[in-house]
C-alpha positions as CSV (number, residue, x, y, z in Angstrom):
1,X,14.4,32.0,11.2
2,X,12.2,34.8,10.2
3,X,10.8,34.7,6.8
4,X,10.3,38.2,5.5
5,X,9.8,38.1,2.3
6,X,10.1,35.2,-0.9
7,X,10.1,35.6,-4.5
8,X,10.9,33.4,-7.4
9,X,10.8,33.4,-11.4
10,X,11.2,30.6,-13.6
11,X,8.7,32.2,-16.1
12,X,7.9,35.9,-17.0
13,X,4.6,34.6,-17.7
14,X,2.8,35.8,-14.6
15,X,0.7,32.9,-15.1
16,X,2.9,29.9,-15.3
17,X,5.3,31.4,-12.7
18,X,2.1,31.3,-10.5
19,X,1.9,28.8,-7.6
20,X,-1.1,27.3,-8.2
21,X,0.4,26.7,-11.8
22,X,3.4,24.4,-10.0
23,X,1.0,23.1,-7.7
24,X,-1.8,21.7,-10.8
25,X,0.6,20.8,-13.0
26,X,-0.2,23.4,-15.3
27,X,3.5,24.6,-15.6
28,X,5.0,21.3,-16.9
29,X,9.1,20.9,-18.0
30,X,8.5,19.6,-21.2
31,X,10.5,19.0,-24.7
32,X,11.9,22.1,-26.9
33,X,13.7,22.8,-30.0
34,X,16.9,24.3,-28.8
35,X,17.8,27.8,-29.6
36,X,21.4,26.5,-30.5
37,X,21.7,25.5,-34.4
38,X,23.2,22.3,-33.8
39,X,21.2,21.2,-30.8
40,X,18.9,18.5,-30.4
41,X,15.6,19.1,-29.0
42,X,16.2,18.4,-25.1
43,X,13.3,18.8,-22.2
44,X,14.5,22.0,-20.2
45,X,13.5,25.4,-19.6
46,X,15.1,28.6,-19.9
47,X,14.0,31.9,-19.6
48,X,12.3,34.3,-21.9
49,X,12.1,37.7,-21.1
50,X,11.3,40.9,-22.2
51,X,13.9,42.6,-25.3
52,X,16.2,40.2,-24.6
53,X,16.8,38.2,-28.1
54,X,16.7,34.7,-29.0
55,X,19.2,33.5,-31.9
56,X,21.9,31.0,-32.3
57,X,25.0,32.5,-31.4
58,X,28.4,32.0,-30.2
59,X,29.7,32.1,-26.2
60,X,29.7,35.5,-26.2
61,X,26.6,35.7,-27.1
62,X,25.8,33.9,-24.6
63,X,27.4,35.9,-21.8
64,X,25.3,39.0,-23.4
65,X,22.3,37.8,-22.8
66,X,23.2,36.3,-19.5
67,X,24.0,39.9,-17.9
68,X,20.8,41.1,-19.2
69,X,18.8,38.1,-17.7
70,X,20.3,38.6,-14.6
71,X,19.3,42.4,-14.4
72,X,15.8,41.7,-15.6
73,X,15.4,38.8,-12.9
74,X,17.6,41.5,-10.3
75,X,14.5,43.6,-10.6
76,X,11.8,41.5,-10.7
77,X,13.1,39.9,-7.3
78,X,13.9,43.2,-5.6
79,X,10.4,44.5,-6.6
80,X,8.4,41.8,-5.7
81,X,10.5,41.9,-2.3
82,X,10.7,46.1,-1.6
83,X,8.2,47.0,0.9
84,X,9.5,44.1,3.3
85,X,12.9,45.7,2.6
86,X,11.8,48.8,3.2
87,X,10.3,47.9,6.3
88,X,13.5,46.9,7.8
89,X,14.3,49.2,10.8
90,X,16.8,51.3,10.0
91,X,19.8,50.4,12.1
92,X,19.3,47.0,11.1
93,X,22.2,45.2,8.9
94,X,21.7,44.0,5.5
95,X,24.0,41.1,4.4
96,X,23.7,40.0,0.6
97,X,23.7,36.7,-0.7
98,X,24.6,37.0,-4.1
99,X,25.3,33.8,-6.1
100,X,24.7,33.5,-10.0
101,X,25.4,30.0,-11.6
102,X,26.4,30.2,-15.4
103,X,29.6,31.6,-16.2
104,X,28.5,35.3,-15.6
105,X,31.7,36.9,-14.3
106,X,31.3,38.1,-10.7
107,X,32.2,41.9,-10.9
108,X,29.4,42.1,-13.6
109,X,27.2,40.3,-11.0
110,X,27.5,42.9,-8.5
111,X,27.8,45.8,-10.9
112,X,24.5,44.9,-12.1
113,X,23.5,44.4,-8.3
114,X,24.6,47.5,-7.0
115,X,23.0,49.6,-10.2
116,X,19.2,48.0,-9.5
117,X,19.8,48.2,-6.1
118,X,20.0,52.5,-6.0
119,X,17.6,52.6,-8.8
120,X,15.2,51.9,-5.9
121,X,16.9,54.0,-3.6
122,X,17.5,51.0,-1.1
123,X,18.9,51.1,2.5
124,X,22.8,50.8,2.4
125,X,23.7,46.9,2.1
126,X,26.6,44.8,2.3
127,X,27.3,41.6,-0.2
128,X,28.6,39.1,1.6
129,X,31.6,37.6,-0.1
130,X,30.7,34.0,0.3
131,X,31.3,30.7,-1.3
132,X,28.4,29.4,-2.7
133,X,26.2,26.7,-0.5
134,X,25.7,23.3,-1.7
135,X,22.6,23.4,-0.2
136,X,20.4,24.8,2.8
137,X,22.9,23.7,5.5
138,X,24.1,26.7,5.3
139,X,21.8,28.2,7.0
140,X,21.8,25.7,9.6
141,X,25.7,27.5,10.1
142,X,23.8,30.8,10.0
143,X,21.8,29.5,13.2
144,X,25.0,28.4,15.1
145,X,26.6,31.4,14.3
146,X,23.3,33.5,16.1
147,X,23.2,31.6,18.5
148,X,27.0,31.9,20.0
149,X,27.6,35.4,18.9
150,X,23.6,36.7,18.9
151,X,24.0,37.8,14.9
152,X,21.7,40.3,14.3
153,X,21.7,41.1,10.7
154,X,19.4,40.5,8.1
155,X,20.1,38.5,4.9
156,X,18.6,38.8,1.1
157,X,19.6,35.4,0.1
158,X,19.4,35.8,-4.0
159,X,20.4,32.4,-6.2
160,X,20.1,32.8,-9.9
161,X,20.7,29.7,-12.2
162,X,21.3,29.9,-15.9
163,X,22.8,28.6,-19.0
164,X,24.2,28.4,-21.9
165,X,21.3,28.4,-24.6
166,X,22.5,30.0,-27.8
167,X,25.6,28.5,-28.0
168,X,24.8,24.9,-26.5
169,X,22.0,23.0,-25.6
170,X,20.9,23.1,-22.1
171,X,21.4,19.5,-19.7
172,X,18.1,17.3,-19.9
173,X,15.4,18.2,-17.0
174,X,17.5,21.9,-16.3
175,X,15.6,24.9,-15.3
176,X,16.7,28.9,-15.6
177,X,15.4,30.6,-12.5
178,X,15.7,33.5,-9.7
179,X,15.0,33.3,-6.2
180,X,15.0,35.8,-3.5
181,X,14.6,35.3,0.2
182,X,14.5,37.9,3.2
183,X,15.1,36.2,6.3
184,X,16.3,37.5,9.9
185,X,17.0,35.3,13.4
186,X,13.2,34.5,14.8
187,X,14.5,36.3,18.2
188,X,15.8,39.5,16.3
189,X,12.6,40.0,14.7
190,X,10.6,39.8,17.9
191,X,12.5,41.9,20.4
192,X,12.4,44.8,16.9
193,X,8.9,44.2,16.2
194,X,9.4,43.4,12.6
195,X,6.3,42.0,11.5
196,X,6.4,38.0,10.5
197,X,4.6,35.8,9.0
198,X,6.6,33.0,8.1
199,X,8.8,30.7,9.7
200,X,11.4,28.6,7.9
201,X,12.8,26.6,11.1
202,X,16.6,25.0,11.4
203,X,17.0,22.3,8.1
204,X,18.4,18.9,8.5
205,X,20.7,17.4,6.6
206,X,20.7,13.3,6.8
207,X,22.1,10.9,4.4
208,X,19.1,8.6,2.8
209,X,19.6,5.7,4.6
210,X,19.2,8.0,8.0
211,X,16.0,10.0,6.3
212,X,13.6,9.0,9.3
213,X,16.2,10.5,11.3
214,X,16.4,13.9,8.8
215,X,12.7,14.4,9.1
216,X,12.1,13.6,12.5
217,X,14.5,16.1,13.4
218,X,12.7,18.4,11.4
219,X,9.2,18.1,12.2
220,X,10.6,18.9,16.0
221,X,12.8,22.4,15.0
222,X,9.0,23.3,12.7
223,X,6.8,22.6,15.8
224,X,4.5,20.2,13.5
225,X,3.7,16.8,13.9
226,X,4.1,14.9,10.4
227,X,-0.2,14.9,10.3
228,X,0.1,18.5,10.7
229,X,1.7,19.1,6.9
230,X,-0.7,19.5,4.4
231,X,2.1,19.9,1.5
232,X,5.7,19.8,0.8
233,X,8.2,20.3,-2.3
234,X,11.4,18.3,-3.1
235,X,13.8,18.9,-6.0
236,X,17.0,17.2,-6.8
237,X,15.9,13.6,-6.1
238,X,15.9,10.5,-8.3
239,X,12.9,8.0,-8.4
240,X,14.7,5.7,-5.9
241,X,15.5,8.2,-3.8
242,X,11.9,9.7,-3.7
243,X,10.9,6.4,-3.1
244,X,13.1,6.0,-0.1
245,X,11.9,9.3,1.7
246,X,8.2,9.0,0.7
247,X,8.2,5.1,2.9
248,X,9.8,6.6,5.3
249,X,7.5,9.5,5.9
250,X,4.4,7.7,5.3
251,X,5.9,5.6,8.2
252,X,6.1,8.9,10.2
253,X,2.6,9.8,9.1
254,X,3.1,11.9,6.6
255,X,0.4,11.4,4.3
256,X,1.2,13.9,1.2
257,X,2.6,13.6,-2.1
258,X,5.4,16.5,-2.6
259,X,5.3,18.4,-5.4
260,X,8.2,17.7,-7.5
261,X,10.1,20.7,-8.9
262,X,12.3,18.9,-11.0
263,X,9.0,17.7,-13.5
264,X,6.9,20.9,-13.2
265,X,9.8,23.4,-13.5
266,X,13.0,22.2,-13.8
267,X,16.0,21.3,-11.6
268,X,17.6,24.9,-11.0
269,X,20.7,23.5,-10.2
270,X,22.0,25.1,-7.3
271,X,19.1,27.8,-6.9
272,X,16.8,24.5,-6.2
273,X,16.4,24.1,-3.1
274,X,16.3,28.1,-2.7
275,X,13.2,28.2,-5.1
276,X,11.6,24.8,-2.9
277,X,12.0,27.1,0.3
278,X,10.1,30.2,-2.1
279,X,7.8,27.7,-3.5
280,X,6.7,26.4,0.0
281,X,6.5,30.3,1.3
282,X,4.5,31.4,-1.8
283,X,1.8,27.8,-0.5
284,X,1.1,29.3,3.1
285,X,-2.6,30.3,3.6
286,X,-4.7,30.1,6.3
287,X,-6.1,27.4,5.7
288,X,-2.1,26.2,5.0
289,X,-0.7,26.8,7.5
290,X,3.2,24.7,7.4
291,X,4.9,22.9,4.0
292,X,7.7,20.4,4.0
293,X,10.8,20.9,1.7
294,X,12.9,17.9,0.6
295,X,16.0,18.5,-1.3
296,X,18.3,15.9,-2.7
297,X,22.1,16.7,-2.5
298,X,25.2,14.5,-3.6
299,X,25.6,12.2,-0.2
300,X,21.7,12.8,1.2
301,X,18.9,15.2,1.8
302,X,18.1,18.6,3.0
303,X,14.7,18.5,5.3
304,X,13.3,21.3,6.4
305,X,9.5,23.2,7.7
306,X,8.0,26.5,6.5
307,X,5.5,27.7,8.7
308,X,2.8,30.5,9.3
309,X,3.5,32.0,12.4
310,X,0.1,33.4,13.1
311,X,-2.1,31.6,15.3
312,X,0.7,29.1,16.0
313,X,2.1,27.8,18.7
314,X,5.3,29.2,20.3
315,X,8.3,28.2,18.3
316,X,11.5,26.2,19.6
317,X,14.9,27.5,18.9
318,X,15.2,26.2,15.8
319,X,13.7,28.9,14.0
């Protein structure tokens, strides 16, 4: 799968929403009085933007500063993402995943949508009226699908998470955040000469007690051997469970410590394993050339390669 284009805000602090600031440690989830009045302090994140008001308040509130949130992170995304849109060829679909965790009606999801989107004068689009994934498997569907009836549409995945912060305190370790992700099938984008950089190749989902088989399976569909990884991200995993997959891929031969999401940011809830997929994009240099992404669901793991296409060798069908 094609990678156009990636983008994710946990911050509107340019600096702490940085990679290298995940990546040091510098952006750290740590302890905070709650906005709520009743609250006890609790060790989560949520977002802080621009004219957008932070005071105890009722649900209502709540669902006020939610829609306005979402808009500001709505642009953000779509900027940081508009020349690859743009870029698109013209005849090409444009599918929409839009999914917004927080209580947020739906209509005023899309309103808001469809009012940044012709603000920048965008291509037409279509949001896709979908359930929202559990976790990147869903895109392992998205491959199946290509491959028996050749889809050739492009998708804008976008997964916001947020919650309830004037009103109630926020779960211990949670994170607010947006992520956006252009992708199109590898084979589309080659025979339409859309330029790209990055690969994100066919995940693997494995329960834990089948993990060697999970990332085997993925180091093949990303073309890598396990010494070839210089990085990788996980979120949603306990200690025991990150101890599980880290023996196993030592075992393999792969050498590096993940960064862990869930202690630097935040677990984003179901915009996690979206914003390990953007964090493992925003990574790639050329002297970094692939990134591994775990991603802890309820009955196992998500595995799956990010890659530089440049200077690589050809890439199986997986991607």
């Amino acid at each position: 799968m094609a990678l156009l284009g990636a983008a994710y805000r946990f911050s509107s602090d340019r600096d702490e929403n940085a990679i290298g600031s995940i990546q040091s440690g510098t952006a750290r989830l740590s302890t905070q009085e709650p906005i709520a009045s009743d609250g006890d302090p609790t060790k989560a994140r949520w977002l802080i933007v621009p004219d957008v008001q932070l005071a105890p308040g009722d649900m209502e509130a709540d669902a006020d500063r939610h829609g306005k949130v979402v808009r500001w992170l709505y642009r953000e995304l779509l900027d940081s993402v508009a020349d690859r849109i743009r870029s698109l060829p013209p005849r090409l679909g444009l599918g929409i995943c839009l999914w917004v965790s927080g209580g947020l009606p739906r209509h005023e999801c899309v309103a808001s949508w469809q009012e940044c989107w012709q603000e920048r004068q965008f291509r037409p689009m279509c949001i896709m009226e979908e359930a929202e994934p559990t976790g990147l498997e869903t895109l392992d569907d998205w491959l199946d699908q290509v491959a028996d009836s050749g889809g050739r549409d492009a998708r804008l995945i976008v997964s916001i998470q947020l919650h309830r912060v004037l009103s109630d305190t926020p779960p211990v370790g949670a994170a607010e955040a947006g992520v956006a992700l252009l992708l199109m099938p590898g084979e589309q984008a080659k025979q339409r000469g859309v330029v790209a950089e990055v690969n994100l190749h066919r995940p693997v989902h494995g329960p834990f007690e089948q993990a060697n088989g999970a990332l085997s399976h993925a180091l093949r569909w990303g073309d890598v051997t396990a010494a070839e990884v210089p990085g990788g991200w996980q979120t949603g995993l306990s200690a025991t469970q990150a101890s599980v997959l880290r023996e196993v891929a030592v075992r393999l031969g792969l050498s590096v410590q993940p960064t862990d999401l869930d202690q630097t940011v935040g677990h984003a809830g179901p915009t996690a394993p979206w914003l390990a997929i953007a964090c493992a994009a925003a990574a790639l240099s050329a002297d970094v050339q692939s990134q591994i992404v775990f991603a802890g669901q309820p009955h196992g793991v998500d595995v799956a390669v990010v890659r530089r296409q440049a200077g690589k060798r050809e890439a199986r069908s997986g991607s």
